[in-house]
N, C-alpha and C positions, 0 to 999 in steps of 0.2 A: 104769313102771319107770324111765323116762329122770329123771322128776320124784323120782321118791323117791330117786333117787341123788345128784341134785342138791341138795335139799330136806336130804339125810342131812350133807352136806357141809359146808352153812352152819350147818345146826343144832351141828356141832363144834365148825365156826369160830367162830361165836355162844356156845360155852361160853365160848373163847379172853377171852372181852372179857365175861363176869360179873363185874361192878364186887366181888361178895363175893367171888369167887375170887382178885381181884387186891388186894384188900384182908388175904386172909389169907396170900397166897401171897411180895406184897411183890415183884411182878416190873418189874424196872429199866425205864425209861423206855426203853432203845432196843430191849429186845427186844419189850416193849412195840409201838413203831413197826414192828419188822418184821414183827410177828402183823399188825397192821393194814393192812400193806400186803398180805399177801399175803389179808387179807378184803377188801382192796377189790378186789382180781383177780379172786377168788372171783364177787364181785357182778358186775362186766363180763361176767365168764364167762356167768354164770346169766343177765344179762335180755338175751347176745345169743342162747343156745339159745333161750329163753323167744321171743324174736321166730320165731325158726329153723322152729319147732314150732307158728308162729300158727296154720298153714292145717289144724292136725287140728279146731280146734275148728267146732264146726256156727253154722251162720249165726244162730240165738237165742243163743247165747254168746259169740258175735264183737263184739256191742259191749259188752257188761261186760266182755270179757278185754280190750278197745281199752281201757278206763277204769282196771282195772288196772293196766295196763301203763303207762300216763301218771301213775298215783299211784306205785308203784312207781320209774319213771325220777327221781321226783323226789325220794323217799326214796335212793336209789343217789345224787345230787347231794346231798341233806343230809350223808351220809357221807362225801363225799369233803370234803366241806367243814370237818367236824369232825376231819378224818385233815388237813385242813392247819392248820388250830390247833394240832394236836400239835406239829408243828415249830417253832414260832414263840412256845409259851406257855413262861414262865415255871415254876421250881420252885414258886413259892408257888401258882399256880394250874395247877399239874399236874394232882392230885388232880378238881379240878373238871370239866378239859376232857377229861381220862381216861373222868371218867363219861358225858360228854355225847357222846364215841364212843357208849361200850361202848351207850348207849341208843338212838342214831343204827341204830346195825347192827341192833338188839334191831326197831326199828322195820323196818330192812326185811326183815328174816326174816318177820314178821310178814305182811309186805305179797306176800313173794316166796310164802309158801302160800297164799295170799287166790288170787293169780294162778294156781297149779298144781291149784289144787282146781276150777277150772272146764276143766283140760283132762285129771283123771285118769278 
């Protein structure tokens, strides 16, 4: 329940940042950034439950969710990485580094149910 609530959450946020959504929608660059920011929260949030919640899982799933969890940290660092290209890129290369977000996050959604399915 902990995880689907969590899981429910990102998957919103994760619409937030649909490269076609923002392509038809035509949403300004800062409000842009402040959806983004408040998905990177989002992320902190999730992989520090996600740590919080290690010790339900059983000792044969304790080292896949350890492997998890280090792919995932790393994807949550690709994001943040991409959320500071926002600030710094260019109008001509908005468009690009917009998507390399919105794919950034797509990836660790990806990676955060990879992690919650070995502990539902």
């Amino acid at each position: 329940m902990f995880f689907d609530s969590c899981f429910n959450r990102l998957s919103y946020i994760c619409l937030l940042f649909d490269v076609e959504t923002f392509k038809s929608t035509k949403m300004d660059k800062e409000t842009f950034k402040q959806n983004a920011k408040n998905g990177i929260d989002e992320i902190f949030d999730a992989i520090d439950r996600v740590q919080e919640r290690a010790n339900i899982v059983g000792e044969e799933a304790r080292v896949k969710f350890n492997e998890r969890l280090i792919e995932l940290k790393a994807k949550k660092e690709e994001v943040q990485a991409k959320y500071n290209e926002l600030d710094s890129t260019s109008e001509e290369k908005w468009e690009e580094v917009k998507a390399a977000f919105s794919s950034a996050f797509d990836s660790f959604k990806e990676g955060f149910k990879k992690i919650t399915s070995l502990i539902k």
